[in-house]
C-alpha positions as MATLAB code, in Angstrom:
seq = 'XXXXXXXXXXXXXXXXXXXXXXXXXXXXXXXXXXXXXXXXXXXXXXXXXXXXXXXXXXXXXXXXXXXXXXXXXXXXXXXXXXXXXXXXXXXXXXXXXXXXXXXXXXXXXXXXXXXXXXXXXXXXXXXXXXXXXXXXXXXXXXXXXXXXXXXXXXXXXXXXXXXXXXXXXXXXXXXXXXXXXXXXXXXXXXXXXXXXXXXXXXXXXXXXXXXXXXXXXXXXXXXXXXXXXXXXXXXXXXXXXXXXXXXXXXXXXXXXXXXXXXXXXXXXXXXXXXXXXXXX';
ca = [
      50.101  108.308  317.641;
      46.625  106.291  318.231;
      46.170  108.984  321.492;
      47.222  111.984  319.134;
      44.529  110.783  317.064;
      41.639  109.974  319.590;
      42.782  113.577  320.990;
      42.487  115.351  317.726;
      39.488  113.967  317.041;
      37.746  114.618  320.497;
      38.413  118.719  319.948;
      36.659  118.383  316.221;
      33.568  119.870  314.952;
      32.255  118.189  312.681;
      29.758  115.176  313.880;
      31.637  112.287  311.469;
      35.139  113.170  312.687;
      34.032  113.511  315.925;
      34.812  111.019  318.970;
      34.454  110.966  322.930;
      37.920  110.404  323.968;
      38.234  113.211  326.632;
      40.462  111.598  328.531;
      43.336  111.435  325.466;
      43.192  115.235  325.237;
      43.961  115.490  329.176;
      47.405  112.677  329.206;
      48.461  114.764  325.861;
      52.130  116.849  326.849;
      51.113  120.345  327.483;
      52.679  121.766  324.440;
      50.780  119.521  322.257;
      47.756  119.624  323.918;
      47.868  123.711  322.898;
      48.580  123.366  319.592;
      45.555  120.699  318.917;
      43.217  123.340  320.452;
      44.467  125.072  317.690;
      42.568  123.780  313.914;
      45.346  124.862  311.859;
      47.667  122.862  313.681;
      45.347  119.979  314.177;
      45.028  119.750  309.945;
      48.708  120.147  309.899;
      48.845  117.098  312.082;
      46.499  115.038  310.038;
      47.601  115.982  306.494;
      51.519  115.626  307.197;
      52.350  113.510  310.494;
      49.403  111.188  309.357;
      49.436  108.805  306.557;
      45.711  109.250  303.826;
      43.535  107.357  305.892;
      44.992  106.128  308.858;
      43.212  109.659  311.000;
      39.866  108.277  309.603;
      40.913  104.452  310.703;
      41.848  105.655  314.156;
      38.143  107.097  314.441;
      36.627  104.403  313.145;
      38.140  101.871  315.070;
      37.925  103.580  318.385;
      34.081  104.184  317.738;
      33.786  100.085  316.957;
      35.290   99.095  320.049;
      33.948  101.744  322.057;
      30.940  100.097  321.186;
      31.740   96.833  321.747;
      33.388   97.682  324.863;
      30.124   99.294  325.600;
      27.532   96.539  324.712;
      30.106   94.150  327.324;
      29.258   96.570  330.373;
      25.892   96.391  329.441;
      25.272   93.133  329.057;
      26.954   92.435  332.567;
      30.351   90.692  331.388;
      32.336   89.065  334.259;
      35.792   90.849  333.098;
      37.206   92.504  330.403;
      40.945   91.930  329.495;
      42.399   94.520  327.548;
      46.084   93.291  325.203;
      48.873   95.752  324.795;
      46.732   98.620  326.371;
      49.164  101.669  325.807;
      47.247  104.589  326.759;
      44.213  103.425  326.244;
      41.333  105.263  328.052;
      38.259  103.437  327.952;
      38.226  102.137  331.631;
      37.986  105.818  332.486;
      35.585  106.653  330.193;
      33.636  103.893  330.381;
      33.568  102.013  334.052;
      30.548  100.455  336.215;
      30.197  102.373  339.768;
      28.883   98.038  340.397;
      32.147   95.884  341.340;
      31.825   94.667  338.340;
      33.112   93.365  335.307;
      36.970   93.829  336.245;
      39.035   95.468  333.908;
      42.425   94.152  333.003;
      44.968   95.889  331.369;
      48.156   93.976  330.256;
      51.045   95.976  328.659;
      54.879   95.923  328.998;
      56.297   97.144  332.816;
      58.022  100.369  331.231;
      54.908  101.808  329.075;
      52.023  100.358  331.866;
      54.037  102.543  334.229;
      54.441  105.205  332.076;
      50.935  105.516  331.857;
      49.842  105.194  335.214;
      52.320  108.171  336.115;
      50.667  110.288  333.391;
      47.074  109.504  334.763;
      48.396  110.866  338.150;
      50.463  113.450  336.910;
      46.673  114.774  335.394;
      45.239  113.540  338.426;
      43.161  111.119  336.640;
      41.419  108.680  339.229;
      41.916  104.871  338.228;
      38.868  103.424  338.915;
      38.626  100.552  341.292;
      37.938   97.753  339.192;
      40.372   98.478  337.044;
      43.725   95.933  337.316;
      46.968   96.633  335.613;
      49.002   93.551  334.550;
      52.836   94.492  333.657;
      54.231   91.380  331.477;
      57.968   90.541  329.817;
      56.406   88.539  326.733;
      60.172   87.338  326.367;
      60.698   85.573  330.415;
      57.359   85.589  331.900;
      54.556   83.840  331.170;
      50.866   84.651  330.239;
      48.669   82.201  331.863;
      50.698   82.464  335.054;
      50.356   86.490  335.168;
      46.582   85.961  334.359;
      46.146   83.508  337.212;
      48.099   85.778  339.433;
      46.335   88.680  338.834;
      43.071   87.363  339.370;
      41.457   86.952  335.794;
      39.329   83.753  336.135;
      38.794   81.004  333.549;
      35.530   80.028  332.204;
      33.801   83.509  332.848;
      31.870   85.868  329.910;
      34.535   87.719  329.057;
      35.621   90.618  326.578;
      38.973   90.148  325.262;
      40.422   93.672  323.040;
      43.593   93.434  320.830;
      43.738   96.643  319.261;
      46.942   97.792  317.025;
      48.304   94.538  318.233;
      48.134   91.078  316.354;
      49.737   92.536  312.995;
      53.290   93.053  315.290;
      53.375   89.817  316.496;
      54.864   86.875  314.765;
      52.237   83.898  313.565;
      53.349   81.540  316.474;
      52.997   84.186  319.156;
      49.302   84.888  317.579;
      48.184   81.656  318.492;
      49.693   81.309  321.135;
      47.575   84.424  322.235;
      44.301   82.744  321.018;
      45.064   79.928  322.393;
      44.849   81.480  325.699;
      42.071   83.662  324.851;
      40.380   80.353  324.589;
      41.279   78.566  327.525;
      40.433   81.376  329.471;
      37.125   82.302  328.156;
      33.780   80.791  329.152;
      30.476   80.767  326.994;
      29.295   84.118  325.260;
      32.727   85.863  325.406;
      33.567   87.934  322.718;
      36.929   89.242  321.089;
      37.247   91.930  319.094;
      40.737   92.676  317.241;
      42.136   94.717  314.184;
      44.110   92.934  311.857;
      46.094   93.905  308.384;
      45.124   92.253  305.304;
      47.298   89.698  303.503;
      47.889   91.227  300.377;
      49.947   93.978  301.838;
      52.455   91.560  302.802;
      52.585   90.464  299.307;
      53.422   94.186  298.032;
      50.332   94.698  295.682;
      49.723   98.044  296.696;
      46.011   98.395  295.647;
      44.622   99.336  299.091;
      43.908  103.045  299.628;
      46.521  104.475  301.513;
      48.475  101.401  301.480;
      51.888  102.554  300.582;
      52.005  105.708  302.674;
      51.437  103.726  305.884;
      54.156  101.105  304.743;
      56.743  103.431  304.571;
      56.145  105.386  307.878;
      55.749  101.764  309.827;
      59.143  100.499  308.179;
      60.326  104.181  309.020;
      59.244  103.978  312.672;
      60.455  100.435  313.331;
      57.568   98.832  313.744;
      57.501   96.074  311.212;
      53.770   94.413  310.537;
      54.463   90.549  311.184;
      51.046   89.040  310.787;
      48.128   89.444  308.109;
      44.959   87.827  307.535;
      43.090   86.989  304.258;
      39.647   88.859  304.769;
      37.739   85.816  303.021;
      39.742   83.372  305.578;
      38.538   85.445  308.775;
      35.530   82.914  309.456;
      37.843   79.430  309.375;
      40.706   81.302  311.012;
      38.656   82.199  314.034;
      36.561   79.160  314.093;
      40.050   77.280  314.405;
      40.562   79.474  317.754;
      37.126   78.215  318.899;
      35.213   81.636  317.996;
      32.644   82.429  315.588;
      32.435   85.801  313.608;
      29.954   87.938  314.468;
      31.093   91.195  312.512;
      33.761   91.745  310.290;
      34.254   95.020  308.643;
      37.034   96.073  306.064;
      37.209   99.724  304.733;
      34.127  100.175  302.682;
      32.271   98.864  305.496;
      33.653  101.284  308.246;
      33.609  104.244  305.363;
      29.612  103.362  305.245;
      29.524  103.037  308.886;
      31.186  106.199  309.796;
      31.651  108.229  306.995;
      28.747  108.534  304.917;
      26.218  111.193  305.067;
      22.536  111.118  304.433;
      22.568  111.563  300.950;
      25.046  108.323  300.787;
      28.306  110.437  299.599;
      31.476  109.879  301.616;
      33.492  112.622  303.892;
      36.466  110.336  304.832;
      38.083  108.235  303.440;
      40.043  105.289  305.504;
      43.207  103.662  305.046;
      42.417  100.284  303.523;
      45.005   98.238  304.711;
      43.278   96.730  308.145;
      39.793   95.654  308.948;
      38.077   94.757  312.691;
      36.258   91.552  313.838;
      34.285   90.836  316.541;
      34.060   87.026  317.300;
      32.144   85.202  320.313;
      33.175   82.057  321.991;
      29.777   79.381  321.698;
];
């Protein structure tokens, strides 16, 4: 769905709905790849497959990290380690012709090699500095596949968890923190998506908030994990990272979709907000 989106979104016109993602529209099956050249098809898409906001959160999101995935090239980080990395494109779209940082991508054996046959089925070159780490989060173990691979502790290091922490249980979240922060050295960032509290509580007063409910309990996919937005700072602080930027909604709404005369064009689905963090 999140490379439906970043697809859609790549073929659109209009500047605020607009995103870079080339690469999603390539790895797309052929049939659907057709029909989103098609804008009748794509609004079909958006309006029925998609609950209100979540379209807009996908853009929003993958601009944030795009950026922050950016800024982490630019300012010469050691490595970047990329969680549950699906089909995730960046380290196509955005990869140093230097030997460096190294890009890791952990994921599950069956969808990391699902992907890499898609990228070759589109003859999509992986670039060289990019490292794919396949992982059974049930037998093997994390540190062990990280020292294996090659991803060094103590290092400036980018760490992305998007569309991941809200399916994992609380002990398996800090577990993952906790090895975020053994294996980070000073000035690393993180940068993550999480869902709010309150939607585990049922309150429903998030925009968009009970259409998304339903389709992830429809799909399977049960949300595990929320975060109090006023409890970011000591939550992350606990996991030895400060808060840099933390953005909810209205914030992403202003960031993205909000013209020059200050009205809005999108709305997003208000049940997550994004954090970026750095290790001191």
């Amino acid at each position: 769905m999140t490379c439906m989106c970043r697809a859609a979104s790549f073929l659109e016109s209009n500047a605020y709905y607009h995103s870079n993602d080339h690469v999603a529209v390539k790895i797309l099956p052929n049939f659907i790849r057709v029909l989103f050249h098609v804008a009748l098809f794509r609004t079909f898409f958006i309006k029925r497959l998609a609950p209100a906001g979540v379209y807009e959160y996908v853009i929003a999101r993958t601009k944030y990290i795009d950026a922050v995935f950016e800024k982490a090239l630019g300012d010469r980080f050691d490595q970047i380690l990329v969680f549950g990395a699906g089909y995730d494109t960046r380290p196509l779209r955005f990869h140093s012709k230097e030997e460096r940082p190294r890009i890791f991508e952990l994921d599950s054996p069956h969808t990391q090699q699902a992907k890499i046959n898609q990228l070759k089925r589109r003859n999509l070159s992986i670039p060289s500095t990019v490292e794919f780490i396949s992982v059974d989060f049930d037998k093997e173990s994390l540190p062990y596949k990280l020292d294996m691979s090659g991803f060094k502790k103590d290092l400036r290091s980018l760490f992305v968890l998007e569309g991941l922490v809200m399916y994992l249980e609380s002990e398996s979240v800090d577990a993952t923190f906790q090895t975020i922060r053994e294996y980070s050295g000073t000035g690393s960032r993180m940068v993550f998506d999480y869902v709010q509290a309150s939607v585990f509580r049922q309150e429903n007063r998030l925009y968009g908030e009970s259409g998304l409910v339903k389709s992830v309990t429809k799909a399977g996919e049960k949300w595990r994990f929320g975060i109090e937005p006023a409890e970011i700072a000591s939550f992350m602080a606990g996991h030895g990272f400060n808060v840099s930027d933390h953005k909810c909604a209205d914030e992403l709404e202003a960031a993205y979709f909000q013209d020059t005369d200050d009205r809005l064009v999108g709305r997003i689905n208000g049940t997550h907000c994004i954090v970026t963090a750095e290790r001191g």
